[in-house]
C-alpha positions as CSV (number, residue, x, y, z in Angstrom):
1,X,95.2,85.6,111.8
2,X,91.8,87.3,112.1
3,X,91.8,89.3,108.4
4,X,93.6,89.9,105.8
5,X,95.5,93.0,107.0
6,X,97.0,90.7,109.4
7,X,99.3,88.2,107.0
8,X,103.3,87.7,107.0
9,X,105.7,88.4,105.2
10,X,105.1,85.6,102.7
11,X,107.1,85.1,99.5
12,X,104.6,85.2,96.8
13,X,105.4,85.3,92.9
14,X,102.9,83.1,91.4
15,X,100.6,81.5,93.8
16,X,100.3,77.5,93.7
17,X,98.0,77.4,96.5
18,X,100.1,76.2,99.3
19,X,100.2,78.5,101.6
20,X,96.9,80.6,103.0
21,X,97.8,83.6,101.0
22,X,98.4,81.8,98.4
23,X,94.8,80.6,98.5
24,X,93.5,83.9,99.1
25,X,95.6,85.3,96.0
26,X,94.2,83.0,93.6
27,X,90.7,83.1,94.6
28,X,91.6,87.1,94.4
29,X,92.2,86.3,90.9
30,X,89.8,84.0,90.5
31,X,86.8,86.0,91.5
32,X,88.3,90.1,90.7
33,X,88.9,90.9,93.6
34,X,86.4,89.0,96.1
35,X,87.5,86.4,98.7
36,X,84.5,84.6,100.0
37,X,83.6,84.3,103.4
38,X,84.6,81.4,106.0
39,X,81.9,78.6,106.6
40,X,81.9,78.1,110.3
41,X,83.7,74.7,109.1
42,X,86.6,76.5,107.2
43,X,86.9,78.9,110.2
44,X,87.1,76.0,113.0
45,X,89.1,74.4,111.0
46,X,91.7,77.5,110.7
47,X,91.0,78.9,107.6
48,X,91.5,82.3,109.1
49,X,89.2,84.5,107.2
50,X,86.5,86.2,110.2
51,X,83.1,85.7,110.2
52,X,81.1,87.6,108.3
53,X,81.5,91.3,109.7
54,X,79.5,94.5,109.3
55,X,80.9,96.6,106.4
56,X,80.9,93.8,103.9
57,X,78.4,92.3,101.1
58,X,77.5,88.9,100.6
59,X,79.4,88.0,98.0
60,X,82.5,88.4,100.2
61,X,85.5,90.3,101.3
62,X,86.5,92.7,98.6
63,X,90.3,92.9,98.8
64,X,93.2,94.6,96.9
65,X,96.7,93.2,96.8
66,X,99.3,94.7,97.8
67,X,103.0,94.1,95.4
68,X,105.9,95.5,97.7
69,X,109.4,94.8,98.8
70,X,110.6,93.3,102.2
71,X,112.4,95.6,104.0
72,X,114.9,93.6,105.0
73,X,114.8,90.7,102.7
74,X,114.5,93.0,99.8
75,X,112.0,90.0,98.3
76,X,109.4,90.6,96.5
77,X,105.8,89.8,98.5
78,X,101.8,90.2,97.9
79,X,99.5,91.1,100.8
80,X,96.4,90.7,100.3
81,X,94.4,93.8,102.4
82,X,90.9,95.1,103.0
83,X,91.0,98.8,101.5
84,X,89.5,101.7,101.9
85,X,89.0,103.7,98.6
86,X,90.0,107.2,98.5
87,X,90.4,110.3,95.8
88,X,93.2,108.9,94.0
89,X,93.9,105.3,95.5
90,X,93.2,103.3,98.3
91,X,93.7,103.2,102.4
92,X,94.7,100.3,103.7
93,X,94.9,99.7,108.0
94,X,97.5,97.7,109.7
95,X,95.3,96.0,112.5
96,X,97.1,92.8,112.3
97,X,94.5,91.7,114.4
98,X,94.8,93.1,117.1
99,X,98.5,92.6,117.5
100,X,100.6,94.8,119.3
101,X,103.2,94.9,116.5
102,X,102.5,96.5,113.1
103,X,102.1,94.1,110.4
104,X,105.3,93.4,108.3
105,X,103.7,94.9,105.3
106,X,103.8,98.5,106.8
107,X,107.3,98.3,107.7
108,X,107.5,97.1,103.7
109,X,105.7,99.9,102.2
110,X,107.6,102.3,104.5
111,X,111.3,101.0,103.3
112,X,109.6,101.1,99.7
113,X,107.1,102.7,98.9
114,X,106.3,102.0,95.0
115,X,104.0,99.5,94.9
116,X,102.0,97.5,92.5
117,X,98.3,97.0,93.6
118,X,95.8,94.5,92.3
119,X,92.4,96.1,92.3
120,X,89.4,93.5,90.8
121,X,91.0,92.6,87.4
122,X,93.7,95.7,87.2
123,X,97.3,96.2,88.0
124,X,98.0,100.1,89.1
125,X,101.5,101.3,90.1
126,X,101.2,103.1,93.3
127,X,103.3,105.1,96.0
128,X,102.5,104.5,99.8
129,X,102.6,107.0,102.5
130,X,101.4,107.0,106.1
131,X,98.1,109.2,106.3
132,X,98.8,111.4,109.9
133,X,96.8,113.9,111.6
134,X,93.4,114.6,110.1
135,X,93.8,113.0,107.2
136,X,94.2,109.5,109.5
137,X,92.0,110.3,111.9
138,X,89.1,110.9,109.3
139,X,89.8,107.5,107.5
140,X,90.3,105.7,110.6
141,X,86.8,106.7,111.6
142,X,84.9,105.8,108.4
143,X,86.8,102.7,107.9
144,X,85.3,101.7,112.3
145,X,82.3,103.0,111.2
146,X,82.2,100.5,108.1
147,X,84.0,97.9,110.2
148,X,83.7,98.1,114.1
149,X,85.8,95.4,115.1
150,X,88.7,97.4,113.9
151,X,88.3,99.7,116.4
152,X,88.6,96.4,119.2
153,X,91.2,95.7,117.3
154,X,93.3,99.3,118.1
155,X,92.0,98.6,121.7
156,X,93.5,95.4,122.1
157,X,96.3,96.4,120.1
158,X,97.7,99.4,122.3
159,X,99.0,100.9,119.7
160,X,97.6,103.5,117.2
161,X,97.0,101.5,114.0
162,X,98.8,102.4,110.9
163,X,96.8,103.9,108.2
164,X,98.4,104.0,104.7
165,X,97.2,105.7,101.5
166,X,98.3,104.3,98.4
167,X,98.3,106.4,95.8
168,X,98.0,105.8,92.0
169,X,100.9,107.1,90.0
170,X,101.2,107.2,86.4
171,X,103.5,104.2,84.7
């Protein structure tokens, strides 16, 4: 894994820290909202947070997480993604690294899209949809412009990356 957008499909209710998103999610919750960055140690060693990137401050990834619904296991999980605010919510991009397949969390959000998201120290119900057209193509490009290697990412990928907006909805 090579950032956040790229985790599985992990089954997360309360985090006890044994599994990477597990880590991430309680220093998420730790920190509101910031996951610090690798050491070149952690990194080598497989923690698989990048190297510090363009686009990002110094006190670390700022993240949101992500409550949804397995699409086919109907569990509940917790991504945590790098986001994108917008108007009423939040973009989030399904690089999964570079993969050619779209992250498992896209597929999620598709199959259901009400969603809880985790934003610093607040819980907001939200409803996913796929951004297309303009709309996509305009978040796409600030969110390169703000972090380039998304853009190898799409190359290496094949595949047009999935941009979804998650919108805040009332209770």
């Amino acid at each position: 894994m090579s950032d956040p957008s790229t985790t599985s499909e992990n089954d997360v209710t309360e985090p006890d820290g044994s599994t990477w998103n597990e880590r991430i999610i309680a220093e998420f919750r730790a920190n509101a909202g910031y996951v610090s960055w690798s050491s070149e140690a952690e990194f080598a060693a497989g923690r698989p947070v990048p190297p510090r990137m363009p686009g990002f401050d110094e006190r670390g990834m700022r993240l949101i997480l992500v409550h949804n619904i397995g699409a086919r296991s109907g569990r509940k999980r917790i991504n945590p993604l790098f986001f994108q605010p917008v108007d009423n919510g939040w973009a989030v991009f399904g690089t999964h690294g570079g993969s050619p397949r779209d992250p498992a969390w896209v597929r999620n959000l598709m199959a259901h899209p009400r969603v809880t998201v985790e934003v610093g120290t607040r819980t907001v119900p939200a409803m996913a949809r796929l951004a297309q057209g303009e709309e996509r193509e305009q978040l796409w490009a600030k969110e390169v412009a703000l972090v380039p290697k998304f853009a190898e990412f799409e190359a290496a990928a094949g595949r047009q990356i999935p941009v979804v907006v998650l919108e805040r909805v009332d209770g």
